[in-house]
Backbone as a ProteinNet text record, in pm:
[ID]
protein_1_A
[PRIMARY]
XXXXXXXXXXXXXXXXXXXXXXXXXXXXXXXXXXXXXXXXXXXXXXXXXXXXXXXXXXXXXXXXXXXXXXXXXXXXXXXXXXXXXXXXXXXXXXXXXXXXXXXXXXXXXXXXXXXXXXXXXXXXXXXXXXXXXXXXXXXXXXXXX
[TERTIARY]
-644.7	-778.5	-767.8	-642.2	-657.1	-586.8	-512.9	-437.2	-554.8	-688.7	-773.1	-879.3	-869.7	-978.4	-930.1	-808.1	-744.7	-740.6	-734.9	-749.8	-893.5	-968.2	-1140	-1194.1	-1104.9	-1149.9	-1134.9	-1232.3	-1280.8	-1316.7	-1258.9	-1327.3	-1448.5	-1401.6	-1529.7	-1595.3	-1680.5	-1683.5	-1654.7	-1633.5	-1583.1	-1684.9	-1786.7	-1902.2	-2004.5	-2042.2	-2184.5	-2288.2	-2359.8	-2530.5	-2586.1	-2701.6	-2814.8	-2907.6	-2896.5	-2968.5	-2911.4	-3004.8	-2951.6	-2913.1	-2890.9	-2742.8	-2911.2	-2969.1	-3058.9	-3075.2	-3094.8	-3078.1	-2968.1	-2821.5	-2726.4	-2728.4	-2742.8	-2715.6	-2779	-2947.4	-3029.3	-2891.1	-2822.4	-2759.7	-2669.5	-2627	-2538.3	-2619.1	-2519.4	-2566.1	-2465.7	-2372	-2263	-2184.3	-2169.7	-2078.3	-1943.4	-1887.6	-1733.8	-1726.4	-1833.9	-1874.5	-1900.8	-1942.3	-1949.4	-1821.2	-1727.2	-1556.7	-1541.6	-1574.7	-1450.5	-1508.1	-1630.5	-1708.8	-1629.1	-1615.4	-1546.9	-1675.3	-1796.6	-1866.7	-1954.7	-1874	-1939.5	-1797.1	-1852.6	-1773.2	-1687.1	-1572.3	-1584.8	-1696.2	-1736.6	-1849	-1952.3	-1985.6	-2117.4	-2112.9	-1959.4	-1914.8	-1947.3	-1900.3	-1898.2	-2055	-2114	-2264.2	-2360.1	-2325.2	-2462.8	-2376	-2257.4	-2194.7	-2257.1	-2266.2	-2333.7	-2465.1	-2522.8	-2670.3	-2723.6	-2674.4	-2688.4	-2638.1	-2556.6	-2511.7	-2620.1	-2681.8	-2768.3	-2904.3	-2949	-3065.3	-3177.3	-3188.4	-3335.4	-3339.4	-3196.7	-3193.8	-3203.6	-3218.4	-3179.3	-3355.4	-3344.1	-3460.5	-3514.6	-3622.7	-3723.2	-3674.8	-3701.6	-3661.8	-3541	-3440.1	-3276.9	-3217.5	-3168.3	-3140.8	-2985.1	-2917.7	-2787.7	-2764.8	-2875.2	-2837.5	-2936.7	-2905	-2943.2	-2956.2	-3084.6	-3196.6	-3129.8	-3009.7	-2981.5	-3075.8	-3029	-3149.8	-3170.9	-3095.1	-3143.6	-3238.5	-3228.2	-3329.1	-3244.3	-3123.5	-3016.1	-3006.7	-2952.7	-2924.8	-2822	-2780.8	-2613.7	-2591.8	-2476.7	-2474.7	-2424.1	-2424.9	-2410.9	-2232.9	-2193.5	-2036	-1978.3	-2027	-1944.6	-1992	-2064.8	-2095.3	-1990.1	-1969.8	-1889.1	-1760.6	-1685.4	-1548.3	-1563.2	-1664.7	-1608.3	-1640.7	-1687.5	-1637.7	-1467.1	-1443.5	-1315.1	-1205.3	-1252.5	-1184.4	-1172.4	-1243.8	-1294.3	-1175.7	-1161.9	-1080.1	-955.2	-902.6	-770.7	-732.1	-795.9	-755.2	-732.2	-821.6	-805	-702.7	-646.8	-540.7	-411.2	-454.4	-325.8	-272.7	-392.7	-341.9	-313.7	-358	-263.6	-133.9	-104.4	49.6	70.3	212.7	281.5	269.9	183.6	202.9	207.6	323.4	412.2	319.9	229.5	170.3	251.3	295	356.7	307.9	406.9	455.8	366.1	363.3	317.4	365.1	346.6	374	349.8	190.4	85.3	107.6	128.4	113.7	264.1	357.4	494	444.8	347.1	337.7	229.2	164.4	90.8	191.9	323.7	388.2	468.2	543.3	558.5	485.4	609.5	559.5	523.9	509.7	460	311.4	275.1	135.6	125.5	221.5	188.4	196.2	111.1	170.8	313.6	365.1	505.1	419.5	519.5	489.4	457.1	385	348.4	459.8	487.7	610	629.8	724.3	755.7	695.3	605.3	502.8	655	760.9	856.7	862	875.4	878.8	772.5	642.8	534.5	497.2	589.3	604.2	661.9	614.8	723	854.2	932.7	1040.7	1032.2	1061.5	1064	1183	1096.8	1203.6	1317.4	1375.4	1621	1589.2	1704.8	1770	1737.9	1755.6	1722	1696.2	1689.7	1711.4	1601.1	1599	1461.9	1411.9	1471.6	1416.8	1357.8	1370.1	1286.3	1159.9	1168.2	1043.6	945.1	1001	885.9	832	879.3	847	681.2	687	553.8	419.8	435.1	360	351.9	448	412.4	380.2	392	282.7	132.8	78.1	1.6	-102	-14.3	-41.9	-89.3
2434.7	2375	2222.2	2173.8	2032.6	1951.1	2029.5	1987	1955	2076.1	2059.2	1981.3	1982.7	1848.5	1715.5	1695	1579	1508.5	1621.8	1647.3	1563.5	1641.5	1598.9	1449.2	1448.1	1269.7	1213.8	1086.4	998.8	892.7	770.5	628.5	630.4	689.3	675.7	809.1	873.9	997.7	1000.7	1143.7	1157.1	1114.6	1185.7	1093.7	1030.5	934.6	870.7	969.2	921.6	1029.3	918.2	940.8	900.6	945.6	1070.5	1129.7	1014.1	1022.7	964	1037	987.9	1011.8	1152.7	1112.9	1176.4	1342.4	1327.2	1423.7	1519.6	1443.8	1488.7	1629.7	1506.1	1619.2	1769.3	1750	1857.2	1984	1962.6	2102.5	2131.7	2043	2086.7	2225.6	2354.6	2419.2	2473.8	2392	2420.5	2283.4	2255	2080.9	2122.1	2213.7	2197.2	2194.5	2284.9	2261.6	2068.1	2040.1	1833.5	1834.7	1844.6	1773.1	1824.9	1956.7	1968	1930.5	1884.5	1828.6	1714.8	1696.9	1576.3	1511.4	1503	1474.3	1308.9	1340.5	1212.9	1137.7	1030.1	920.1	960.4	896.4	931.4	874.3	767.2	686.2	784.4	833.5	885.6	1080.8	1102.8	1249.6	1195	1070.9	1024.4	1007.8	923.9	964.9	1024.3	1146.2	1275.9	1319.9	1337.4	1423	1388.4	1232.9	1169.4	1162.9	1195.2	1180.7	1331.1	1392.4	1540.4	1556.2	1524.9	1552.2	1493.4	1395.4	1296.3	1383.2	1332.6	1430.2	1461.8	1330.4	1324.4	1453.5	1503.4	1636.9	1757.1	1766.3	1917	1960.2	2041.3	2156	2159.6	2118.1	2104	2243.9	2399.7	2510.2	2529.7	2481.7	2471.7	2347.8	2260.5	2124.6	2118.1	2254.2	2236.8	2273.8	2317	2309.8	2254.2	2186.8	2061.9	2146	2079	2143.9	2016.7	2044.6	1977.3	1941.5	1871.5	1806.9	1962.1	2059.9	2169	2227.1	2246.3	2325.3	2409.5	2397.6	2518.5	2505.9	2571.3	2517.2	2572	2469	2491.6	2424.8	2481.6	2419.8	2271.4	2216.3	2066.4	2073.7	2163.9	2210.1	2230.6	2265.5	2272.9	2166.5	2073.5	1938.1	1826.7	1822.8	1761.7	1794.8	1887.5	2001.1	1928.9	1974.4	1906.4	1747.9	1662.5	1521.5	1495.2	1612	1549.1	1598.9	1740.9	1759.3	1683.2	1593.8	1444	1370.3	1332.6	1212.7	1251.7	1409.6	1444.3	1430.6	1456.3	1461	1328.6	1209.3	1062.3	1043.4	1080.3	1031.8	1069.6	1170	1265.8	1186.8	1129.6	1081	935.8	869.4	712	684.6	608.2	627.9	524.8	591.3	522.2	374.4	284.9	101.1	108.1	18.1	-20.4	-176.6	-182	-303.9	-468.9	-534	-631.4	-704.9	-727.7	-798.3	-938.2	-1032.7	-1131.5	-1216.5	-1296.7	-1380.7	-1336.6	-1303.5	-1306.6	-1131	-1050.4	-941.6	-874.6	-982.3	-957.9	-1022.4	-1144.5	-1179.3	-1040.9	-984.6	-878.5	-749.5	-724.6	-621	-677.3	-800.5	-826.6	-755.5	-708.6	-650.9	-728.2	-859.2	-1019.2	-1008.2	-916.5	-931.3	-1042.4	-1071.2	-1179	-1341.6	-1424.4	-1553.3	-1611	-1674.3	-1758	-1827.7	-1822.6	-1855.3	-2023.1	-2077.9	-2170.9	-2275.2	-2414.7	-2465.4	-2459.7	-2490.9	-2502.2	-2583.3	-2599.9	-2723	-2817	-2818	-2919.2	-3039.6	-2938.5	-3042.2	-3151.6	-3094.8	-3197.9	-3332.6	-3304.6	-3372.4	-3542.2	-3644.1	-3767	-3792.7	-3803.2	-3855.7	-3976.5	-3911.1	-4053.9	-4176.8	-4278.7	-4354.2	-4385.4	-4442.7	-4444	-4570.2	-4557.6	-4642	-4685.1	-4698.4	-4715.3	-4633	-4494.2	-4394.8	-4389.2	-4308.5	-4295.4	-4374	-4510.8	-4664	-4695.6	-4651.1	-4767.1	-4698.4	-4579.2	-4522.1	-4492	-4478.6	-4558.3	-4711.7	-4798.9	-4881.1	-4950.2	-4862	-4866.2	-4812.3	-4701.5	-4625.7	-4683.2	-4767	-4852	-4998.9	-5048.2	-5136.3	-5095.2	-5026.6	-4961.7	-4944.2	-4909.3	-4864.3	-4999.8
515.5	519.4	511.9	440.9	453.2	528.1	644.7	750.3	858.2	854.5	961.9	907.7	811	769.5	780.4	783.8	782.4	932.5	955.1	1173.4	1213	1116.8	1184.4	1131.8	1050.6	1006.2	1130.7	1141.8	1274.7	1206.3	1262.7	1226.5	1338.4	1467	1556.4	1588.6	1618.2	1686.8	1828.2	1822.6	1955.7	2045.6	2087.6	2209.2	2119.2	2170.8	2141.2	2187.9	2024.4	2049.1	2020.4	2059.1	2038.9	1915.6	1883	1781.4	1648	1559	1437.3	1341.3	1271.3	1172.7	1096.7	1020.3	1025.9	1127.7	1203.6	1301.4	1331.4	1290.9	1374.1	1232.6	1142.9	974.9	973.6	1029.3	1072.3	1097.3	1148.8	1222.5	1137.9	1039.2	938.4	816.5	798.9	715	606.2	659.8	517.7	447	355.4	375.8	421.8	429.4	472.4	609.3	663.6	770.8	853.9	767.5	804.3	772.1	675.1	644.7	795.8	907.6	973.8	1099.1	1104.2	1220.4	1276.8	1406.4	1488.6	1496.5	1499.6	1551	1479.4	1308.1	1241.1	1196.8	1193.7	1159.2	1016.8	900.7	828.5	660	754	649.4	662.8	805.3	763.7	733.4	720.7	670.9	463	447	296.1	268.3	354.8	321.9	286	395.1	377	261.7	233	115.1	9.3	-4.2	-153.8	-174.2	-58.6	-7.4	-92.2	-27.2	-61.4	-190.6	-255.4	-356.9	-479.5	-431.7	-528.9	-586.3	-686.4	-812.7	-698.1	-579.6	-528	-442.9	-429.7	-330.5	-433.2	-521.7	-643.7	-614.8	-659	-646.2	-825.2	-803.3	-946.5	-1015.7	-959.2	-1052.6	-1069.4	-986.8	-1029	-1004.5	-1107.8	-1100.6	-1025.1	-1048.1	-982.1	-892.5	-777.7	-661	-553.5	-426.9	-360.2	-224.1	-148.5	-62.6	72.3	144.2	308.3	367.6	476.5	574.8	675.4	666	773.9	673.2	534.7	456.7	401	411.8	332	199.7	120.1	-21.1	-63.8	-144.8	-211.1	-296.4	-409.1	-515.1	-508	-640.8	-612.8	-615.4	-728.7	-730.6	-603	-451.1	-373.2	-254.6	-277.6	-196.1	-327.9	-431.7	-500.1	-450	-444.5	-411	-239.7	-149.5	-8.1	-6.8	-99.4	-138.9	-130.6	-292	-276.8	-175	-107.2	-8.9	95.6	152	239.6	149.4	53.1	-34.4	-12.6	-5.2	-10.6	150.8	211.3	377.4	376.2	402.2	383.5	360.4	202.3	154.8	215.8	273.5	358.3	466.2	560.8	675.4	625.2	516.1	509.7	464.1	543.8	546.4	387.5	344.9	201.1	203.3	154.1	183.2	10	-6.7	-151.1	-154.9	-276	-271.3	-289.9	-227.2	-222.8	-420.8	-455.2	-621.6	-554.3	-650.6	-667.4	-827.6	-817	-938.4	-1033.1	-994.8	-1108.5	-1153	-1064	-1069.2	-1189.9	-1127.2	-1221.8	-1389.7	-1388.4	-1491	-1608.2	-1524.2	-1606.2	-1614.9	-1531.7	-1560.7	-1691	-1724.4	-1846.1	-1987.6	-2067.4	-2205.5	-2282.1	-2262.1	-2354.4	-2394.5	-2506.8	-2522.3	-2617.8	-2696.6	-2781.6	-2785.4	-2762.3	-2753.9	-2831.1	-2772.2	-2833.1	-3038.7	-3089.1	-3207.6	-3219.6	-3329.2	-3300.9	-3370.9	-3345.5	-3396.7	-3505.1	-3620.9	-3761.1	-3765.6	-3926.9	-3957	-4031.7	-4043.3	-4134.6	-3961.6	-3884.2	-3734.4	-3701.6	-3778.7	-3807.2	-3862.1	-3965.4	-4078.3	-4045	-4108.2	-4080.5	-4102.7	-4123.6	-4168.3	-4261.1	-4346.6	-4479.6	-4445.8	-4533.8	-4492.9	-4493.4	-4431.4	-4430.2	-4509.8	-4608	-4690.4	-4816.6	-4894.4	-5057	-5176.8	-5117.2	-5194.5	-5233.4	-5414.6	-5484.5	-5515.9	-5563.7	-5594.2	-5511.6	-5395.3	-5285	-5226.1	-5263.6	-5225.4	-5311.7	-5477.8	-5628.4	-5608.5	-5499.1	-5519.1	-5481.6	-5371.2	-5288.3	-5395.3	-5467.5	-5544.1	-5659.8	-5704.5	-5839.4	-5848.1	-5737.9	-5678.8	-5667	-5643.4	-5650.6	-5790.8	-5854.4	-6017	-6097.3
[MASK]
+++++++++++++++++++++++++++++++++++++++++++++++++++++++++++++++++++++++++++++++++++++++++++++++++++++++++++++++++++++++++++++++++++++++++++++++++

């Protein structure tokens, strides 16, 4: 099932209609039925899926299941399920691309959560003055006095 869904994905459809997107949906009466349609794009296969899937489509006496543009109804569990069946085909046909590193990108793979420590406060400090020992540095302070 997800070889032929992967098949029916289309960036374009096969012929141009005229009918609108609106219209074309009309004939849809199953969603897996749209995953295997050639006939819609895959934006507008992602569309009606979410379209349909959304509260404004649920049915006032049963909230979990959603009323199509043909008038069918089905649960919201299997318009969610052919969502992600749409996501897995997608993913099927893109090919492996290894995201190119970057500076910045190596700097967030770093285990460095913590900033560098901040300097020793003795490195702060002045340097007292050279030469004269303890005499010469009572001298300033008892002048003072």
């Amino acid at each position: 099932m997800k070889r032929e869904a992967a098949q029916s994905l289309r960036l374009f459809p096969r012929r141009a209609s005229r009918a609108t997107l609106a219209e074309r949906a009309a004939t849809i009466n199953d969603p897996y039925d749209l995953v295997d349609s050639r006939d819609f794009t895959l934006a507008e296969k992602r569309s009606l899926l979410a379209s349909w899937a959304s509260d404004a489509r649920a049915l006032e006496a049963a909230p979990a299941l959603r009323q199509l543009d043909s008038g069918s109804v089905v649960p919201v569990s299997t318009l969610l399920a052919a969502l992600r069946l749409l996501d897995e085909a997608e993913q099927a046909l893109r090919p492996l691309v290894l995201p190119l590193r970057t500076a910045t990108s190596r700097r967030r793979l770093r285990d460095d959560d913590e900033d560098d420590p901040p300097p020793a406060a003795a490195a702060a400090l002045p340097r007292p003055p050279s030469g004269g020992g303890t005499d010469a540095a009572r001298a300033p302070l008892q002048a003072c006095a």
